[in-house]
Each structure stands twice: as C-alpha cells, then as structure tokens.
C-alpha positions as CSV (number, residue, x, y, z in Angstrom):
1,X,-22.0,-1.4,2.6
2,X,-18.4,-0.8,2.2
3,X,-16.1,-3.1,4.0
4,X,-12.7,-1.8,4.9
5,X,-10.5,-4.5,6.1
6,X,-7.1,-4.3,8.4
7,X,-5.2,-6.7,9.0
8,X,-4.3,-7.1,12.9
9,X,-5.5,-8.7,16.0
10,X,-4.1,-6.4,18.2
11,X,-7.3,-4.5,19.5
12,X,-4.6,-1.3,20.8
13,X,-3.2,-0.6,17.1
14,X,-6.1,-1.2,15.5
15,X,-7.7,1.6,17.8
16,X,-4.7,4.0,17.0
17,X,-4.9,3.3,13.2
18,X,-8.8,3.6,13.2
19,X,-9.4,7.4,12.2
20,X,-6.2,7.4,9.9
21,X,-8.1,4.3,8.4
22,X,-11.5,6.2,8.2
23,X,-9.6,9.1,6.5
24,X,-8.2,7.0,3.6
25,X,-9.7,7.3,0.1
26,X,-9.5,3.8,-0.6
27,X,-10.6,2.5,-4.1
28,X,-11.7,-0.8,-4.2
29,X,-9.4,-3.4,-3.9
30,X,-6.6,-1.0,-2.8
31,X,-4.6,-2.3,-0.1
32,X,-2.1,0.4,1.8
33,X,0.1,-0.4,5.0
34,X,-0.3,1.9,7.6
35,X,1.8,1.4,10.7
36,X,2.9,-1.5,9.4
37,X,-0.8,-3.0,9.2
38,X,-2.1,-3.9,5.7
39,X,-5.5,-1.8,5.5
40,X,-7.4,-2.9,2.3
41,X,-10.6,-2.1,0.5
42,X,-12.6,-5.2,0.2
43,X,-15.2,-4.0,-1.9
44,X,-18.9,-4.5,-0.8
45,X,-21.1,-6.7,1.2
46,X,-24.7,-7.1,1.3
47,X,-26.6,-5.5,4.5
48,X,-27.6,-8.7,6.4
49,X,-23.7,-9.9,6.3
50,X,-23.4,-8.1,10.1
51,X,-26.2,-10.3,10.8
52,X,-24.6,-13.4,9.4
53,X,-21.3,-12.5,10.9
54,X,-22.3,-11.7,14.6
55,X,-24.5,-14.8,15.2
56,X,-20.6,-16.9,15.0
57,X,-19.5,-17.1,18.7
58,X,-16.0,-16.1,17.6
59,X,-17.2,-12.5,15.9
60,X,-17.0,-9.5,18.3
61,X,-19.6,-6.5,16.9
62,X,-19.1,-3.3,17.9
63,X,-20.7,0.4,16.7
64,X,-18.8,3.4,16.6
65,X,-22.4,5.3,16.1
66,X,-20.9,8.9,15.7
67,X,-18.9,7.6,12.5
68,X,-22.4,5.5,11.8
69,X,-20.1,2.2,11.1
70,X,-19.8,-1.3,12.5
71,X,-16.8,-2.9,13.0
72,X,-16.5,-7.0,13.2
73,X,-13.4,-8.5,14.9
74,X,-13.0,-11.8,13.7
75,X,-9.4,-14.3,13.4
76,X,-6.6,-11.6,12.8
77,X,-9.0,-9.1,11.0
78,X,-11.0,-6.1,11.7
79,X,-14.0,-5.5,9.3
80,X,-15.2,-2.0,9.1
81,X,-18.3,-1.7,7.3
82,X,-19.7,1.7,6.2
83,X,-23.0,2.2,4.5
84,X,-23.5,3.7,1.5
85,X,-26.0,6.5,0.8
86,X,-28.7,3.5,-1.0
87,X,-28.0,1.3,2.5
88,X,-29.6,4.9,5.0
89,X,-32.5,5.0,2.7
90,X,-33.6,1.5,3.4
91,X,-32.8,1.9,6.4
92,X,-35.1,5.3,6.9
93,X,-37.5,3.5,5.2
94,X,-37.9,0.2,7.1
C-alpha cells in the first residue's frame, strides 16, 4: 500500500486538502506544501500495518470506500494508505 502522509491535526483542513491530496502525482519521498500543510510520499507499508496501527487507542481508522483508501489519524499526522493493484488481488483472492 502506498502511504501518503500530511502533516496536520486539524481534522477541518485536512478534509479540505483531501481530494487535492488524492489528485497529486507524488513520487516517493516527494514532499509538497499545500495550504500550507506539508503533504509527503512516504513510500510503502506492508498490508497488516492498518492492523498494527488501529489496535493503539490513540489511532483513529477511517475508510473513504468510494476512493477504496484508509486513512489513520494518529499525533499531528494523517496517514492515507492506498492499495496497489498486487494489494486487490490478494485481497480478491482471500
């Protein structure tokens, strides 16, 4: 999965930056500001990290299942994680 990373803990901007985010061609490891939030691609992480991550009591998970992605809110940072074509085929095949 791809993990997308901005940099905010305001839940308002993050939701006004979040299609402009999903709209960025990123390469990984490029980090952009956008509305004065740094937006940066943090390369990949393996498919049970959202499990890892939302067991933590301070981790909020949430799905935006139109877009297919999963975002974790965690500290001052918003994860969006976005699977790769390999990541639906397990998945289709589990």
């Amino acid at each position: 999965m791809k993990c997308i990373s901005v940099y905010t803990d305001n839940f308002e901007l993050f939701s006004d930056v979040f299609e402009q985010v999903m709209e960025m061609d990123l390469q990984e490891n490029d980090e952009r500001e956008l509305e004065g939030v740094t937006v940066s691609d943090s390369g990949e992480v393996p498919q049970h990290y959202v499990e890892r991550m939302s067991v933590k009591p301070e981790v909020v998970v949430m799905r935006d299942r139109t877009k297919g992605v999963t975002i974790l809110q965690h500290g001052k940072v918003f994860e969006i994680l976005i699977p790769s074509p390999s990541d639906e085929t397990e998945a289709a095949a589990l």
